[in-house]
Z-matrix of the N, CA and C atoms (Angstrom, degrees):
N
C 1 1.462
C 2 1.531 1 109.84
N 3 1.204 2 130.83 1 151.63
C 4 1.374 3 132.33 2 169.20
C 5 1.625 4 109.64 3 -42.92
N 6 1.392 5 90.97 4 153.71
C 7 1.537 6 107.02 5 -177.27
C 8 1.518 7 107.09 6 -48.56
N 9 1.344 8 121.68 7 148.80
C 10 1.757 9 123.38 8 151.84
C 11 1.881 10 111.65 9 -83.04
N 12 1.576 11 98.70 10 -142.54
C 13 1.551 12 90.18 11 -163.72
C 14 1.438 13 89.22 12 -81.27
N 15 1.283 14 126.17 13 -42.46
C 16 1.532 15 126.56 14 -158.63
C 17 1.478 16 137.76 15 -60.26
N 18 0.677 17 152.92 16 148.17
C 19 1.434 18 141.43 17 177.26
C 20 1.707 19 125.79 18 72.30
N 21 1.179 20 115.70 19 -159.41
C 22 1.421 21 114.71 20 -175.03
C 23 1.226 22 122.45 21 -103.17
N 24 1.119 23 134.17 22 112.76
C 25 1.632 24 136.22 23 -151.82
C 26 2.160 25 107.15 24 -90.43
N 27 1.214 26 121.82 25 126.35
C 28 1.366 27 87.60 26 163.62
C 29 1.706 28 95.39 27 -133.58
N 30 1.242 29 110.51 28 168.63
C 31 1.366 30 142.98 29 -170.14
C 32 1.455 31 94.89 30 -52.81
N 33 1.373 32 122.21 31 148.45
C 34 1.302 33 131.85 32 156.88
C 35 1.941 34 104.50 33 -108.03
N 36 1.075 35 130.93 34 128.99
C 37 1.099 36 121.83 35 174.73
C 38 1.601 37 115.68 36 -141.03
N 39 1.680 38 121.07 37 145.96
C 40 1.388 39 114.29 38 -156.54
C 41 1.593 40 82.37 39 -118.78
N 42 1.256 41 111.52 40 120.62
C 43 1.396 42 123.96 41 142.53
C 44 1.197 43 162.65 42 -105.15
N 45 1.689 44 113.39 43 107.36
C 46 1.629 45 132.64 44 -147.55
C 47 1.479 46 91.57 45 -59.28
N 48 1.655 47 100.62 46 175.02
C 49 1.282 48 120.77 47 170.01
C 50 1.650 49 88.63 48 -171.54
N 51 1.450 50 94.12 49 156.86
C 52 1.091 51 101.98 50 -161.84
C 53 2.093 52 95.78 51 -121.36
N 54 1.597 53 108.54 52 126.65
C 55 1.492 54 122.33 53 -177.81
C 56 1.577 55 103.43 54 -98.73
N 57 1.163 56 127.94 55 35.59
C 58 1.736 57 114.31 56 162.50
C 59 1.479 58 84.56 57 175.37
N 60 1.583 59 115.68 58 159.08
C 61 1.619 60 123.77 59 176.26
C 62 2.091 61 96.41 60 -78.05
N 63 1.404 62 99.37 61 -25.89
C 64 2.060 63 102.90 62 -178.48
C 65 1.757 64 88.68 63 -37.77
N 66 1.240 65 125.01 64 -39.97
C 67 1.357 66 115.70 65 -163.57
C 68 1.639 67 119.05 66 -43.61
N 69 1.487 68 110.84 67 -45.14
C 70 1.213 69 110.13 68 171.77
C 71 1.547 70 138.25 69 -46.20
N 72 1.475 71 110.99 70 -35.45
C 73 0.895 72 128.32 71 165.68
C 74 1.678 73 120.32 72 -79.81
N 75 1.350 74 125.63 73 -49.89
C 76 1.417 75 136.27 74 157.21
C 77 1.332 76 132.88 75 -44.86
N 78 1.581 77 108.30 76 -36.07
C 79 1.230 78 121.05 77 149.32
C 80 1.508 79 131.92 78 -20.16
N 81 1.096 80 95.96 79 -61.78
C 82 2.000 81 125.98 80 -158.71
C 83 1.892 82 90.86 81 -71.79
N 84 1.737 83 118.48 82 -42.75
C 85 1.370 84 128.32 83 179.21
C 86 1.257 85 104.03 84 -69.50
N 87 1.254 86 143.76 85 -10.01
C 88 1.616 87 148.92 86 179.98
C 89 1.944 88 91.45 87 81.06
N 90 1.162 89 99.33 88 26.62
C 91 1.825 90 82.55 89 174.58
C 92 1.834 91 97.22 90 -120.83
N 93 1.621 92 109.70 91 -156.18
C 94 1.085 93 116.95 92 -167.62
C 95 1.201 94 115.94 93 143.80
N 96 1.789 95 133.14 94 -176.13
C 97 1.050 96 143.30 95 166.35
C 98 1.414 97 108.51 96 -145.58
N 99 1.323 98 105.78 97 98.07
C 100 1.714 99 113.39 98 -174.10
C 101 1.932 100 105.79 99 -129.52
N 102 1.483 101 99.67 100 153.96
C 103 1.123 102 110.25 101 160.89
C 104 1.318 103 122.08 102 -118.97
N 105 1.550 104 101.89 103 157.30
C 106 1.799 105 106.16 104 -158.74
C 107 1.971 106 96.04 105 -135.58
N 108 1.426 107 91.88 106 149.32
C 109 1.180 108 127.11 107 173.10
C 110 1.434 109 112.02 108 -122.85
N 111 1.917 110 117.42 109 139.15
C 112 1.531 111 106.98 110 148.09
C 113 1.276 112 106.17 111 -106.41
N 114 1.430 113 95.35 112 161.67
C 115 1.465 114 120.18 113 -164.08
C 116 1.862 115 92.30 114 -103.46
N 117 1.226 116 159.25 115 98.08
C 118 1.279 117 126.78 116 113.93
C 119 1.473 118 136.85 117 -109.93
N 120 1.409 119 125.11 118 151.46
C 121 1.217 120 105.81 119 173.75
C 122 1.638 121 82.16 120 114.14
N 123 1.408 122 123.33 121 -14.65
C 124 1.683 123 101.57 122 -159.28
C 125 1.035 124 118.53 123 98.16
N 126 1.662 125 126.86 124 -19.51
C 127 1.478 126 115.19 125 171.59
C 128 1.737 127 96.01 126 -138.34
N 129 1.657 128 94.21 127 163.56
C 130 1.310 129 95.04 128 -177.14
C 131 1.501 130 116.04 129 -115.57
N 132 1.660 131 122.90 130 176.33
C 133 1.377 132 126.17 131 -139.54
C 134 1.543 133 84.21 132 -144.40
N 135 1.993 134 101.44 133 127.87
C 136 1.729 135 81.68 134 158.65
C 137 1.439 136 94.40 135 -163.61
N 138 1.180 137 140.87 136 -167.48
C 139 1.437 138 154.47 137 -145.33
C 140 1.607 139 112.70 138 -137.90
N 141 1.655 140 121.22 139 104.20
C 142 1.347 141 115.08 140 -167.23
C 143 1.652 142 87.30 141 -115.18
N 144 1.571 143 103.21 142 -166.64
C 145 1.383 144 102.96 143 -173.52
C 146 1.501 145 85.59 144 -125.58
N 147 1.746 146 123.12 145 167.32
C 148 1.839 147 140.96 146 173.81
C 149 1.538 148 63.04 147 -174.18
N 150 2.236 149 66.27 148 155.00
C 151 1.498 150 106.83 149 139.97
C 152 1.340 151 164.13 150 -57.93
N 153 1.743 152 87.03 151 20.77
C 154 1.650 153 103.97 152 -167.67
C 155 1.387 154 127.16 153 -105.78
N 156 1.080 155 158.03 154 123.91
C 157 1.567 156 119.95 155 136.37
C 158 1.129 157 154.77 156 -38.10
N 159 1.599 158 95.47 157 41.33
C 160 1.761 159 103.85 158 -169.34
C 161 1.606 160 87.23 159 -132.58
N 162 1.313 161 127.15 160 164.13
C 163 1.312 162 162.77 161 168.03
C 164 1.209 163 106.93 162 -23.10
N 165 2.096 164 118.01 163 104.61
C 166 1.688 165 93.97 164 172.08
C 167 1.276 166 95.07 165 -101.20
N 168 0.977 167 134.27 166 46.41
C 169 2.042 168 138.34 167 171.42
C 170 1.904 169 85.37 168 -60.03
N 171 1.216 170 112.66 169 134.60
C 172 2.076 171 108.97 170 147.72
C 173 1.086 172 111.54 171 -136.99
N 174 1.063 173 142.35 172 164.99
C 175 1.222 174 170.15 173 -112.98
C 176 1.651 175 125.02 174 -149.94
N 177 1.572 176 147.58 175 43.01
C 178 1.052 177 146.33 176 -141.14
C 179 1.401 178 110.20 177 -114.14
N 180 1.763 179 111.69 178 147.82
C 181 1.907 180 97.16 179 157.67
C 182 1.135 181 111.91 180 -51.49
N 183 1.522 182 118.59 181 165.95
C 184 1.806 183 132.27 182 -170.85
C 185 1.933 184 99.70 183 -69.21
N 186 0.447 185 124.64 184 156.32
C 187 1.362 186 158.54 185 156.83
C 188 1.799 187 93.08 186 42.29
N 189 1.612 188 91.02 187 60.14
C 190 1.871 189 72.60 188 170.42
C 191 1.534 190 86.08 189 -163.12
N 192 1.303 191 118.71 190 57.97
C 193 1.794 192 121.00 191 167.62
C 194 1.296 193 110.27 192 -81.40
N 195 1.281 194 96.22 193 106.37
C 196 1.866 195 116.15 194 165.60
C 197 1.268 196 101.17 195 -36.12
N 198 1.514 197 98.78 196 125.21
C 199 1.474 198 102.89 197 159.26
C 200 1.250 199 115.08 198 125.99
N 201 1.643 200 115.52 199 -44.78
C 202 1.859 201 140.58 200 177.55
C 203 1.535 202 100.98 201 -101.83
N 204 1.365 203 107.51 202 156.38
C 205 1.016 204 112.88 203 164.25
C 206 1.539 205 120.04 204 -114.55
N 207 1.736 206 118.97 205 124.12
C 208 1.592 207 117.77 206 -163.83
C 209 1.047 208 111.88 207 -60.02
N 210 1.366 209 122.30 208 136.35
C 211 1.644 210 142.68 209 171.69
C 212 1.687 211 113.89 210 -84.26
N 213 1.750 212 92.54 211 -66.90
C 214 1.927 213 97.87 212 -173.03
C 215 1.639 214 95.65 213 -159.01
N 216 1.108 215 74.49 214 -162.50
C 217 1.925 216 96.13 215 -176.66
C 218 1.354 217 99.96 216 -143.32
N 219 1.326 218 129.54 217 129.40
C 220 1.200 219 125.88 218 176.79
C 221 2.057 220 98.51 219 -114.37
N 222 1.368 221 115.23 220 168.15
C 223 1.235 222 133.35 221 178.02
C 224 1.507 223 124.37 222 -92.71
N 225 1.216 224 140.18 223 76.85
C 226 1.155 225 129.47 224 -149.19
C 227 1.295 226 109.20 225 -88.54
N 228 1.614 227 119.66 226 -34.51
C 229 0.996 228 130.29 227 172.15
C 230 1.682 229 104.96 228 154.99
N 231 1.533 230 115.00 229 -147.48
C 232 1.752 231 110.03 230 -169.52
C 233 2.046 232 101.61 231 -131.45
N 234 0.903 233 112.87 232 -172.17
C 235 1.841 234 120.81 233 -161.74
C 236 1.938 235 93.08 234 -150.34
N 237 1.181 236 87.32 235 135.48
C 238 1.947 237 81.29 236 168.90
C 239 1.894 238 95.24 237 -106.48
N 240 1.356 239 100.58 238 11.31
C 241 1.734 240 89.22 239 -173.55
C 242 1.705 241 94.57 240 -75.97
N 243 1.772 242 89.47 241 165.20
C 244 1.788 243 92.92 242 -170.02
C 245 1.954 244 85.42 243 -98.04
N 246 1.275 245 106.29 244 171.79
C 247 1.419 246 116.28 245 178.70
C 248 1.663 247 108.79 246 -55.30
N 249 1.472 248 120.62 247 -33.90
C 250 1.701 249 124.58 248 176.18
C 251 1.420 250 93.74 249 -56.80
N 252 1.465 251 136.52 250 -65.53
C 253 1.495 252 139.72 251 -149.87
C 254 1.671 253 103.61 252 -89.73
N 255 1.095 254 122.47 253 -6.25
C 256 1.214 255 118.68 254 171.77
C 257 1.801 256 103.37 255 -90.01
N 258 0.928 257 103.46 256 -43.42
C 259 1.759 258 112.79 257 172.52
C 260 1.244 259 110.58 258 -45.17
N 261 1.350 260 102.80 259 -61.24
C 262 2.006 261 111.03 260 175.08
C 263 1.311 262 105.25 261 -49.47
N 264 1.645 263 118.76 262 -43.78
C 265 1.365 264 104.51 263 -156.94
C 266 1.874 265 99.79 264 -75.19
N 267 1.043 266 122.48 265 -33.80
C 268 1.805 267 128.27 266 -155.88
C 269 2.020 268 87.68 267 -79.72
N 270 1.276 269 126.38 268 -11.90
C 271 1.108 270 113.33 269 172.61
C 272 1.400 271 116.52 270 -91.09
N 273 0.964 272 129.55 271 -42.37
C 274 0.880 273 139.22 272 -177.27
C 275 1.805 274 114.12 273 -74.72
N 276 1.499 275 108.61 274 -22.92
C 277 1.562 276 103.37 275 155.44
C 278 1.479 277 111.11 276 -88.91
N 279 1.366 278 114.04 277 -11.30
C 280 1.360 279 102.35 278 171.49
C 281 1.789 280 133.60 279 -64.41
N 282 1.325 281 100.35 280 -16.39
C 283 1.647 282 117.46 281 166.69
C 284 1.109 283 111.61 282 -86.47
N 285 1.509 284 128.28 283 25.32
C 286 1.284 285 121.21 284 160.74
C 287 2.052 286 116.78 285 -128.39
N 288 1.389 287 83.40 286 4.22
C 289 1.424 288 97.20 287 176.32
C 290 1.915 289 107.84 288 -124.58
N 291 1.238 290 110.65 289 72.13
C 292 1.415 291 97.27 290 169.97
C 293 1.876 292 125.15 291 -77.79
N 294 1.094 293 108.60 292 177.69
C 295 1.382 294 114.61 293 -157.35
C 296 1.751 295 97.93 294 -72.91
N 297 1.483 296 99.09 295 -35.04
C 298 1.746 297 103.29 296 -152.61
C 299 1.781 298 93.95 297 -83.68
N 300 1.684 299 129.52 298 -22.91
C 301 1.287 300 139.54 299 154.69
C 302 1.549 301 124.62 300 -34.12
N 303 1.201 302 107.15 301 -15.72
C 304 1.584 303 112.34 302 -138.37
C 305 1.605 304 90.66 303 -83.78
N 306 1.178 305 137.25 304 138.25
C 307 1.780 306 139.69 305 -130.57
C 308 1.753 307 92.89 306 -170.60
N 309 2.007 308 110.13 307 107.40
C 310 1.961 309 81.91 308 -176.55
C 311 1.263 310 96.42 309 -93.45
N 312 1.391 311 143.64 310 39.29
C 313 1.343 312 137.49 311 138.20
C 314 1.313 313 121.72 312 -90.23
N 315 1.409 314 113.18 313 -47.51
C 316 1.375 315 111.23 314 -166.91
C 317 1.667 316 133.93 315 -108.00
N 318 1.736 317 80.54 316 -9.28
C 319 1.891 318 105.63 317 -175.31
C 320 1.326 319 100.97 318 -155.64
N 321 1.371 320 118.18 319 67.34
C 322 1.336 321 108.32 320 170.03
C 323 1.820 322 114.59 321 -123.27
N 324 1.186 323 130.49 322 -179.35
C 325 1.110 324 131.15 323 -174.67
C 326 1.711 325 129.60 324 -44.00
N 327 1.181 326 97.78 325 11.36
C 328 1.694 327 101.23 326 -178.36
C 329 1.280 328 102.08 327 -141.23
N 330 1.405 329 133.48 328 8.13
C 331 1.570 330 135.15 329 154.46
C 332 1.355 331 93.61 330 -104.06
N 333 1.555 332 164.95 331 34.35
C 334 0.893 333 141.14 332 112.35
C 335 1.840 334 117.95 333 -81.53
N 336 1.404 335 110.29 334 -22.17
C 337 1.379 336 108.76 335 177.92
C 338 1.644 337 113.48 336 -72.51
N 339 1.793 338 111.35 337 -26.97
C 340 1.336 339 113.75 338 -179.88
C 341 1.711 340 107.21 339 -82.78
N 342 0.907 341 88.17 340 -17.52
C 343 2.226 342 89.53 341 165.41
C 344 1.311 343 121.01 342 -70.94
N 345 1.458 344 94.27 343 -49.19
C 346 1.613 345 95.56 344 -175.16
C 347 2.259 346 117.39 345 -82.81
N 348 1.263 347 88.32 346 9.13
C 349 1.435 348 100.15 347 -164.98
C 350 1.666 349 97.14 348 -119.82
N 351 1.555 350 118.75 349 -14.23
C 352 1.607 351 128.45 350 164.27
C 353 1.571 352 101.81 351 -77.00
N 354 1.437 353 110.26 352 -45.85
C 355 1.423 354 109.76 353 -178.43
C 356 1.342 355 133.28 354 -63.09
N 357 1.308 356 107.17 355 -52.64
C 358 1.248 357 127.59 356 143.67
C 359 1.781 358 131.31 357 -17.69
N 360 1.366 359 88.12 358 -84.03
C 361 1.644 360 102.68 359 -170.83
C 362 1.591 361 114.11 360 -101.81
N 363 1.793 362 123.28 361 -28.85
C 364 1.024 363 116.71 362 -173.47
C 365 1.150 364 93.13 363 100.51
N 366 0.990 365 156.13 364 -17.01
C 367 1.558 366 139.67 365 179.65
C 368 1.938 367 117.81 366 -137.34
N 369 1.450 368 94.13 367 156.51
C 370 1.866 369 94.49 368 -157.80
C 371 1.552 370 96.17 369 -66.20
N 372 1.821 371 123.11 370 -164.64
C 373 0.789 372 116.09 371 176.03
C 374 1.663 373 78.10 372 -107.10
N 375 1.922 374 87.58 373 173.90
C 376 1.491 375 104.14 374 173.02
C 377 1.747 376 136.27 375 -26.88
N 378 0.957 377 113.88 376 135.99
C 379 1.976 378 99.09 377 -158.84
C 380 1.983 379 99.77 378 -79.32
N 381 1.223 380 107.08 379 -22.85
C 382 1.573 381 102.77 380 175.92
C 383 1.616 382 125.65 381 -72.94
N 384 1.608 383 100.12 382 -23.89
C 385 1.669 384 89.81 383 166.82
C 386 1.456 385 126.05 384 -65.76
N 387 1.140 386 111.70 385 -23.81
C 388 1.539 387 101.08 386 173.35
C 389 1.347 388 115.92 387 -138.96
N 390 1.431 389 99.01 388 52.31
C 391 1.794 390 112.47 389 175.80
C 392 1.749 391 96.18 390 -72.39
N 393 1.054 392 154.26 391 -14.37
C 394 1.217 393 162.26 392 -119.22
C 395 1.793 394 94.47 393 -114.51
N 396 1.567 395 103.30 394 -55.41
C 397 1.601 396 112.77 395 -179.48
C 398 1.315 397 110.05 396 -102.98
N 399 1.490 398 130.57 397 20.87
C 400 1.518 399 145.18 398 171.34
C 401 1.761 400 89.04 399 -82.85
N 402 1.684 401 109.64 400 -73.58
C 403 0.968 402 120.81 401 -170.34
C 404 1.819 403 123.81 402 -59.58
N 405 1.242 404 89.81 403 -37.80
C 406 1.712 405 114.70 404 -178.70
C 407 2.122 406 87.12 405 -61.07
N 408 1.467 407 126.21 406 -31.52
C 409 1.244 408 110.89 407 172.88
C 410 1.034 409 131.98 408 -37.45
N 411 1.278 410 98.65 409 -55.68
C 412 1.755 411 120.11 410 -150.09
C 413 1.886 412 87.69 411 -64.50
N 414 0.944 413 120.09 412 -45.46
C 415 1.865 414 125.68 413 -157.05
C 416 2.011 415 105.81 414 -103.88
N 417 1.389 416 92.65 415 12.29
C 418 1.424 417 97.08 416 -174.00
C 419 1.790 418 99.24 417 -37.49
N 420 1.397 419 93.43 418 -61.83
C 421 1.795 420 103.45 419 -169.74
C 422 1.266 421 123.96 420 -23.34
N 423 2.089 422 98.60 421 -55.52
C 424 1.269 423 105.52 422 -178.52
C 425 1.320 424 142.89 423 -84.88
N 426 1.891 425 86.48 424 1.04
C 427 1.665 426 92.32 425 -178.44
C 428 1.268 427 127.25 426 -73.21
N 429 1.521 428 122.08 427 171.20
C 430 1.632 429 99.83 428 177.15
C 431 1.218 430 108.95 429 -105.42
N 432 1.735 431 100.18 430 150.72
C 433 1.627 432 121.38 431 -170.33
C 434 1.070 433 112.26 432 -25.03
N 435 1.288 434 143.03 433 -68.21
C 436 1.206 435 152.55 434 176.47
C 437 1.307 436 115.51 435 -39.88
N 438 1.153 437 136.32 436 -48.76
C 439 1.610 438 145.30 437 149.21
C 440 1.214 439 108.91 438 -36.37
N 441 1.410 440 120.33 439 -50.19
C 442 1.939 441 117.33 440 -166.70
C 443 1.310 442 99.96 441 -93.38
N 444 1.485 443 134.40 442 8.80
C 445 1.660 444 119.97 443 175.83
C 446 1.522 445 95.72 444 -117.92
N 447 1.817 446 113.77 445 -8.71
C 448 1.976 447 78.52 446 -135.83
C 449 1.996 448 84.64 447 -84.25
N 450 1.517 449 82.54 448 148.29
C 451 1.990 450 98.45 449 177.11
C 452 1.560 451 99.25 450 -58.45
N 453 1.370 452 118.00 451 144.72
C 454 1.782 453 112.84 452 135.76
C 455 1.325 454 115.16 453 -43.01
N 456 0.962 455 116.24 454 -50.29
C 457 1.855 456 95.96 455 -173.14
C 458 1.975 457 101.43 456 -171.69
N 459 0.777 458 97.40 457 150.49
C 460 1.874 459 105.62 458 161.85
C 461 1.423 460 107.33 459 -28.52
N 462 1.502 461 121.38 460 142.43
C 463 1.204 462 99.03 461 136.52
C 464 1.627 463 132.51 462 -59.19
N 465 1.100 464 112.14 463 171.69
C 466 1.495 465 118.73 464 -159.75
C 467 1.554 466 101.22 465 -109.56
N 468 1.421 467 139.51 466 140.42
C 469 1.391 468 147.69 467 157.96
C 470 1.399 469 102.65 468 -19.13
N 471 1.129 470 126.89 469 155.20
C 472 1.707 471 112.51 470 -163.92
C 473 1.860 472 83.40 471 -145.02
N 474 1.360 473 107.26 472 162.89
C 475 1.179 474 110.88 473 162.60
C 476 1.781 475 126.10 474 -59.17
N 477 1.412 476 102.78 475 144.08
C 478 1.535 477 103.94 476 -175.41
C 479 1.868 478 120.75 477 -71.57
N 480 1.556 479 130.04 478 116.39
C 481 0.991 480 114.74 479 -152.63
C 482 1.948 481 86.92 480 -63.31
N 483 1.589 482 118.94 481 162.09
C 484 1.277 483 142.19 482 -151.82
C 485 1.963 484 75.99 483 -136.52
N 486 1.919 485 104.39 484 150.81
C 487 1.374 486 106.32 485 154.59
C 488 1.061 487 140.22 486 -84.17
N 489 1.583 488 117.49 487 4.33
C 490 1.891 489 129.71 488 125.88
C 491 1.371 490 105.76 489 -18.67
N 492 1.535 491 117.56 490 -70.61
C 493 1.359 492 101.94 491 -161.94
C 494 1.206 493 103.67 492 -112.32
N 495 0.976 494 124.43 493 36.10
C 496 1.768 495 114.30 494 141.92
C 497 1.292 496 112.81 495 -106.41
N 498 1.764 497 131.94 496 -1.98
C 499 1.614 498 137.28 497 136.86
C 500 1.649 499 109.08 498 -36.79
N 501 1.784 500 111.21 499 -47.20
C 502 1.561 501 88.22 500 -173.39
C 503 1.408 502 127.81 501 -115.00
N 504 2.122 503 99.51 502 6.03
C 505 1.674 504 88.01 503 169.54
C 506 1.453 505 92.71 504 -134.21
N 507 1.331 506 117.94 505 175.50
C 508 1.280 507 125.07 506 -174.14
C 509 1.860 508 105.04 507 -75.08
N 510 1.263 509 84.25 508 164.01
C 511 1.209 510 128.41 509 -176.42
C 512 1.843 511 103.76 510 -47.17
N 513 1.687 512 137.56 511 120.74
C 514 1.388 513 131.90 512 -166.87
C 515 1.833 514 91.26 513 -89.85
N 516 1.456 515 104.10 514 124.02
C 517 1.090 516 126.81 515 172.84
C 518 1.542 517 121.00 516 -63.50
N 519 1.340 518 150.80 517 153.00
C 520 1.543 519 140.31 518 145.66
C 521 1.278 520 111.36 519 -57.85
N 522 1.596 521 130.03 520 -23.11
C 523 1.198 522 97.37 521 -152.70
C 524 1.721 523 98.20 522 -94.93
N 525 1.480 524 113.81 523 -165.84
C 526 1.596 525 103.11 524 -179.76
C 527 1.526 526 84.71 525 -102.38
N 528 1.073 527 151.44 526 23.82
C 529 1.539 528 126.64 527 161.99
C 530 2.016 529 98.40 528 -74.87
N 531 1.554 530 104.57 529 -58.44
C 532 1.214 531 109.86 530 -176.70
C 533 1.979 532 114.36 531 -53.14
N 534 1.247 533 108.51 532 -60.76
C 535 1.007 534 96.51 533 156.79
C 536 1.265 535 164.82 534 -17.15
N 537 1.668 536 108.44 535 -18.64
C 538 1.179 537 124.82 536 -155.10
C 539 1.579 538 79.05 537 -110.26
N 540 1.130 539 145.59 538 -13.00
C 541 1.617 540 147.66 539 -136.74
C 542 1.205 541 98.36 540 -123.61
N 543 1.478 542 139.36 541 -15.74
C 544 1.223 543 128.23 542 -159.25
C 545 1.475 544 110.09 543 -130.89
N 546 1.283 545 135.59 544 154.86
C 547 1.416 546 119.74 545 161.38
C 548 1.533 547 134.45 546 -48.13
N 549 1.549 548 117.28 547 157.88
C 550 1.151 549 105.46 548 -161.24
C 551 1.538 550 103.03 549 -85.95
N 552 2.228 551 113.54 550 138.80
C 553 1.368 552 111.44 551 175.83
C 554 1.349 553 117.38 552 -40.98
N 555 1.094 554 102.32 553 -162.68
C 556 1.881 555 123.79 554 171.57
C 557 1.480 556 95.20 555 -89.71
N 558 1.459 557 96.68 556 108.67
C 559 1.806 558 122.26 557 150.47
C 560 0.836 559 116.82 558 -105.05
N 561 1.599 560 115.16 559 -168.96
C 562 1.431 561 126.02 560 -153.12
C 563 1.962 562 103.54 561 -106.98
N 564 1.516 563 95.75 562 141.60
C 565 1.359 564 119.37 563 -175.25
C 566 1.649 565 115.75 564 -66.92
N 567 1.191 566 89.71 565 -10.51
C 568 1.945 567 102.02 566 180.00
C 569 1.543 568 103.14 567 -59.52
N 570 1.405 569 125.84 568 125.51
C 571 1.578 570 140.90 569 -156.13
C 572 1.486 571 74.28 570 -129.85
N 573 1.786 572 111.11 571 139.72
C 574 1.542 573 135.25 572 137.86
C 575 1.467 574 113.69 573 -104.68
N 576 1.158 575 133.85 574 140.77
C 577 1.352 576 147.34 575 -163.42
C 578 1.398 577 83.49 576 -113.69
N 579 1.036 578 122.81 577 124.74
C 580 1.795 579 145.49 578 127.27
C 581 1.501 580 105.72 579 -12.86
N 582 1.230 581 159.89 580 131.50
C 583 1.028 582 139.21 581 81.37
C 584 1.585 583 148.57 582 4.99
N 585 1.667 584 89.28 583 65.50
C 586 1.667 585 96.34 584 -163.45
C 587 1.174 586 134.65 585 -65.89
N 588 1.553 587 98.88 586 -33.68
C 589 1.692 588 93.19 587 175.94
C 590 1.368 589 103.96 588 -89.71
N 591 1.233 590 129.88 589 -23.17
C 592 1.363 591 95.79 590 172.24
C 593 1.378 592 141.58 591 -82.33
N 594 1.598 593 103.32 592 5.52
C 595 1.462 594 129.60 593 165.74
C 596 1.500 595 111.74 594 -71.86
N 597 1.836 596 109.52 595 -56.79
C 598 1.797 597 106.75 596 173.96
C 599 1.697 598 111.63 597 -56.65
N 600 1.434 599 121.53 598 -36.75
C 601 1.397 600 119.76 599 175.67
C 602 1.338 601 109.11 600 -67.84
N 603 0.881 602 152.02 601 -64.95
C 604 1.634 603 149.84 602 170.47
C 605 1.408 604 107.12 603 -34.51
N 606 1.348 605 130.27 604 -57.58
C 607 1.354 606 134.06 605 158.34
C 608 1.741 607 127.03 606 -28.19
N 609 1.635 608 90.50 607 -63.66
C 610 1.677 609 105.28 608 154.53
C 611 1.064 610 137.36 609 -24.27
N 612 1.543 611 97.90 610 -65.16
C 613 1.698 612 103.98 611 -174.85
C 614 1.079 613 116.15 612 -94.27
N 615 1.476 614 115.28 613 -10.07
C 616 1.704 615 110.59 614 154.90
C 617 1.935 616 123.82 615 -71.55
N 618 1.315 617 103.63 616 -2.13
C 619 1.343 618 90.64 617 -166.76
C 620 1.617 619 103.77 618 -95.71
């Protein structure tokens, strides 16, 4: 929930990116196909898709995820957690978002930002960033496979963990129990693009 009177408050902030140039135009309709990051602490947090059962949580500077191109920053609200307890908290949601999960209807990069921004602040993020997989619901059934798996993109090269932060979380285990608890290592920079228009056209002619 937002900060009380005490302590040190910091910003929660959601940062767009934009997955096709259609955005410009889609935009203006309150629709689109964007990916989102939160920003606190100074760096931002977001949800890619691999082949693993391990953690696609990564770890990036604010508003500069390889791969998208930045749109905005929206205000979600503020956290009284300190940067140590915010760390705990993004790991520990990170074992609920693995890489090989990653679904662009049902689990994709803007239902982990509206989790961590319910947790946070108490309230969802904006309903137009991911009106795209609201609608993409209703026809999940009929879409084709390839439509209901394919990721937005790789995760992205992530920052190198530093012994700063192995001062405030434990130590990354081999096995996949531990694994599942921590952010995801340094993977590979290889990005797949969605197939956008033929995702908004399929969408289309179902509506």
């Amino acid at each position: 929930m937002d900060a009380g009177n005490e302590g040190t408050v910091t910003p929660v902030l959601l940062n767009i990116y934009d997955l096709t140039p259609a955005n410009d135009y889609l935009y203006w309709f309150g629709f689109g196909v964007f990916h989102s990051g939160i920003e606190v602490h100074g760096m931002e947090y977001g949800f890619g898709a691999h082949d693993f059962p391990s953690s696609g949580v990564f770890e990036v500077e604010s508003k500069s995820c390889p791969g998208f191109v930045y749109r905005k920053s929206l205000w979600l609200g503020t956290t009284d957690m300190s940067q140590e307890e915010f760390r705990s908290f993004i790991e520990k949601l990170a074992g609920k978002y693995h890489g090989n999960t990653y679904h662009l209807i049902s689990k994709n990069c803007n239902h982990f930002t509206d989790d961590v921004c319910k947790s946070l602040t108490g309230k969802p993020i904006p309903g137009w960033v991911n009106r795209l997989a609201r609608v993409g619901s209703y026809f999940d059934c009929l879409l084709p496979e390839s439509v209901q798996v394919s990721p937005v993109g790789r995760v992205p090269t992530l920052r190198p963990i530093t012994d700063d932060d192995l001062d405030s979380i434990s130590t990354i285990s081999d096995s996949d129990e531990e694994e599942d608890k921590h952010l995801l290592p340094v993977s590979s920079t290889d990005l797949h693009s969605v197939d956008i228009v033929a995702i908004l056209a399929t969408l289309a002619a179902m509506a």
